[in-house]
C-alpha positions as CSV (number, residue, x, y, z in Angstrom):
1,X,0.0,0.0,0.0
2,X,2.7,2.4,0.5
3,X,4.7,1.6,-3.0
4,X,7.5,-0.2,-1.5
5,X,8.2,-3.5,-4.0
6,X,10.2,-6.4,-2.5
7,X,13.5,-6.5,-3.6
8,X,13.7,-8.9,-6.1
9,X,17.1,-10.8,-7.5
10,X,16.2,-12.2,-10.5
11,X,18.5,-11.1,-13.4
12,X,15.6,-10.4,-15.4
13,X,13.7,-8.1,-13.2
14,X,13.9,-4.2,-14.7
15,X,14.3,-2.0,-11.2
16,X,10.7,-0.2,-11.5
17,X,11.5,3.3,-11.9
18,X,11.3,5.8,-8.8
19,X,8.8,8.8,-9.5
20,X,8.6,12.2,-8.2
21,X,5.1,10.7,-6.6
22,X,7.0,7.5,-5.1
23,X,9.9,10.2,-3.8
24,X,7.6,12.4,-2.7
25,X,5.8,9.1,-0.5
26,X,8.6,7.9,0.6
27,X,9.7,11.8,2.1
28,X,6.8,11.9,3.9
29,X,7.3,8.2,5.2
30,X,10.4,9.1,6.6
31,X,9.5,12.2,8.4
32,X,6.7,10.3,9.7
33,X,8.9,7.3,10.8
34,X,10.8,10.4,12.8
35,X,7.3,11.7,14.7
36,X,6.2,8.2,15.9
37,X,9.7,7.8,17.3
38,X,9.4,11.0,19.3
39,X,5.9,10.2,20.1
40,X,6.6,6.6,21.2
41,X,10.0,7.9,23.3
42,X,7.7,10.8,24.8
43,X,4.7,8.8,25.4
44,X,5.7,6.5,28.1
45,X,8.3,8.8,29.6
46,X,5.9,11.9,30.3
47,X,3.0,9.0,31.8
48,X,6.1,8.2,34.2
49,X,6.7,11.7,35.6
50,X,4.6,12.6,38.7
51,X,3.3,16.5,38.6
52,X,5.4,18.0,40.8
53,X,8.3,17.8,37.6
54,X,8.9,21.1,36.2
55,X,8.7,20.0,32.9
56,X,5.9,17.7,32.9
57,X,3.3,20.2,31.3
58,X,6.0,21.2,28.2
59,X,6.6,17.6,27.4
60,X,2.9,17.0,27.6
61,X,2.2,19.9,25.0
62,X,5.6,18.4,22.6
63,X,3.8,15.5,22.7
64,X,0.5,16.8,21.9
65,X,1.9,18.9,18.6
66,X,3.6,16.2,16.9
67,X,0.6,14.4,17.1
68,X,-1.0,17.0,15.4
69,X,1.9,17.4,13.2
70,X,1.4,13.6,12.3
71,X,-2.2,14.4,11.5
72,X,-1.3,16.9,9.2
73,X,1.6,14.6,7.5
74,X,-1.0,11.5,7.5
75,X,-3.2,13.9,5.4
76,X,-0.3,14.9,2.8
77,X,0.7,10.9,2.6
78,X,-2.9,10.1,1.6
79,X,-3.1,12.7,-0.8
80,X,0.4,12.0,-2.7
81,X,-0.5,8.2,-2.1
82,X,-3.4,8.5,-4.3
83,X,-1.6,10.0,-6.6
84,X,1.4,7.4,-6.6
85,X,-2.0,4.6,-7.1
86,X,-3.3,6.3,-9.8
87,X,-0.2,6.4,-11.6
88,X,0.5,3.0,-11.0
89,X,-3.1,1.4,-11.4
90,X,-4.1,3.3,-14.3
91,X,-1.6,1.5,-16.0
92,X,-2.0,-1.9,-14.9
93,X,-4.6,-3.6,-12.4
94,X,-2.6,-4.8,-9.8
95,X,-2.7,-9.2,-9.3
96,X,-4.8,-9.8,-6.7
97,X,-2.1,-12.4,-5.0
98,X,-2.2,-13.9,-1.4
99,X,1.3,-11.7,-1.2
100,X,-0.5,-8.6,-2.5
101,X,-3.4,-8.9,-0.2
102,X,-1.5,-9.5,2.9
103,X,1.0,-6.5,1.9
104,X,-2.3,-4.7,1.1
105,X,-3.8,-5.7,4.8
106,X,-0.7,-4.8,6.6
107,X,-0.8,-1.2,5.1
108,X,-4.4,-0.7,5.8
109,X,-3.8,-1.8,9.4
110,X,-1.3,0.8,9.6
111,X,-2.9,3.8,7.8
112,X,-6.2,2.6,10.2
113,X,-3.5,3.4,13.6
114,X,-2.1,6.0,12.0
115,X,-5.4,8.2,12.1
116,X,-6.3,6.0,15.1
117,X,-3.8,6.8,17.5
118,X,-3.4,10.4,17.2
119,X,-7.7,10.8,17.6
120,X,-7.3,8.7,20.5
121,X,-4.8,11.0,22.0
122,X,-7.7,14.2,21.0
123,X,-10.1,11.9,22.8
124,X,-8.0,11.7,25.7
125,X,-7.3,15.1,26.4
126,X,-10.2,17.0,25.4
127,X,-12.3,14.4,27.6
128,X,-10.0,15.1,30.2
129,X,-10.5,19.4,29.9
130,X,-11.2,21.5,27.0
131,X,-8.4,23.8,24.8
132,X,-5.8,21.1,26.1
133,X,-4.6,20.3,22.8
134,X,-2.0,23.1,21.4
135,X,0.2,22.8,18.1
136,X,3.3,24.4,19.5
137,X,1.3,26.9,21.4
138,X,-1.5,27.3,19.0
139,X,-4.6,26.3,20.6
140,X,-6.8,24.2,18.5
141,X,-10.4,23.8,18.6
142,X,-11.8,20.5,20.9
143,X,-12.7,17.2,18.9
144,X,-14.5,16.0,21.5
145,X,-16.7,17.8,24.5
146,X,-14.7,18.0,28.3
147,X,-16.2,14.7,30.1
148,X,-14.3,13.8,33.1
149,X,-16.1,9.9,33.0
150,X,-14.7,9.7,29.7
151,X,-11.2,10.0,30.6
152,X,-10.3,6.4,32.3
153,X,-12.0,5.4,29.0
154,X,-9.6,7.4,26.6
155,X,-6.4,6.9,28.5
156,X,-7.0,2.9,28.0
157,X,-8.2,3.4,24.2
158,X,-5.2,5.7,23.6
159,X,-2.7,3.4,25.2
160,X,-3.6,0.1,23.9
161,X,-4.4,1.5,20.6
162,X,-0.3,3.1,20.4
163,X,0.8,-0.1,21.7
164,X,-1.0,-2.2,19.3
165,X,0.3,0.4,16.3
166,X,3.6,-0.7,17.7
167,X,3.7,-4.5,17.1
168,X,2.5,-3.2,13.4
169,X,5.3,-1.0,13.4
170,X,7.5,-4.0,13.9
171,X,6.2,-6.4,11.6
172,X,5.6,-4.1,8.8
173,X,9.9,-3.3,9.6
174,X,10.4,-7.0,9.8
175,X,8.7,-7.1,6.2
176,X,10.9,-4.8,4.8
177,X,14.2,-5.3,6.8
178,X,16.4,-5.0,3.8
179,X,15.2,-1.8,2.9
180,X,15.7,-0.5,6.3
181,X,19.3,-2.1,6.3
182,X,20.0,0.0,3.2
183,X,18.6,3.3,4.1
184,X,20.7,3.1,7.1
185,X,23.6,2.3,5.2
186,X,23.0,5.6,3.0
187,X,22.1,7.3,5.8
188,X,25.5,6.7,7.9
189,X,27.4,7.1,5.2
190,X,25.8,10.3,4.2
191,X,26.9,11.6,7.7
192,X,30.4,10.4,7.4
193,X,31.0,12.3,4.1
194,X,29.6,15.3,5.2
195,X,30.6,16.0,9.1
196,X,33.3,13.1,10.0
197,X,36.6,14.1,8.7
């Protein structure tokens, strides 16, 4: 669902050809990749902190805007997805292979926790009081009405929901291992060329 092709080694296989679209996916992939990280390093360390920690309330609002910011980015990738689809099944209608629908299920899965998690979170804290949901000091509107007997009820759907998204994370990276393997190859090397001397 996202583009990425298995790597294939047969001597006849022509390397499909990367598109601004594919780029363009893959970018926003990446930078996405980057937010869950923060989110999922942020998530369980802020839960940990009691209130009397100076820095509880700021980690809480970080937290907060790049969930938003993943909103915003899930939006993009849907859009430029679409776009990388049409492209591609215009062309030719995809076989409908056991592979290709459990590729096809795994992606759903995760485009379902990616807008999942993140309105879990709005749940969460707009159940918990209103205007408690700022992108990087903006104040954004409330999803959902202030209901204090909602909030033991969007706590539990927002954790087990990010937890869940994160055993999807790591199959759908234990799918595509190799490509991880050699984006981190480029990557490191890309930082030894430019600031190790």
């Amino acid at each position: 669902m996202s583009g990425i092709e298995p790597i294939n080694k047969d001597k006849n296989f022509t390397k499909p050809r990367l598109n601004s679209a594919f780029k363009a996916l893959m970018s926003v992939h990446w930078w996405m990749a980057a937010c869950y990280l923060m989110l999922f390093v942020t998530g369980p360390l802020m839960a940990q902190l009691s209130r009397e920690v100076s820095f509880r309330s700021s980690l809480y609002d970080f937290h907060k805007s790049i969930g938003v910011l993943t909103m915003a980015l899930l939006t993009w990738r849907i859009l430029v997805l679409l776009r990388v689809w049409w492209r591609k099944y215009t062309k030719r209608i995809p076989k409908l292979t056991s592979e290709w629908w459990k590729t096809f299920g795994l992606h759903t899965s995760l485009y379902i926790f990616m807008w999942g998690v993140p309105v879990s979170g709005f749940f969460f804290s707009n159940s918990y009081q209103s205007n408690n949901i700022k992108f990087f000091g903006l104040i954004l509107p409330d999803l959902f009405p202030q209901n204090s007997a909602r909030v033991d009820l969007g706590r539990s759907v927002h954790f087990w929901l990010s937890y869940t998204f994160l055993v999807f994370i790591l199959l759908h990276s234990l799918t595509y291992w190799k490509v991880i393997r050699a984006n981190w190859r480029r990557l490191t090397n890309f930082v030894n060329k430019k600031f190790v001397k």
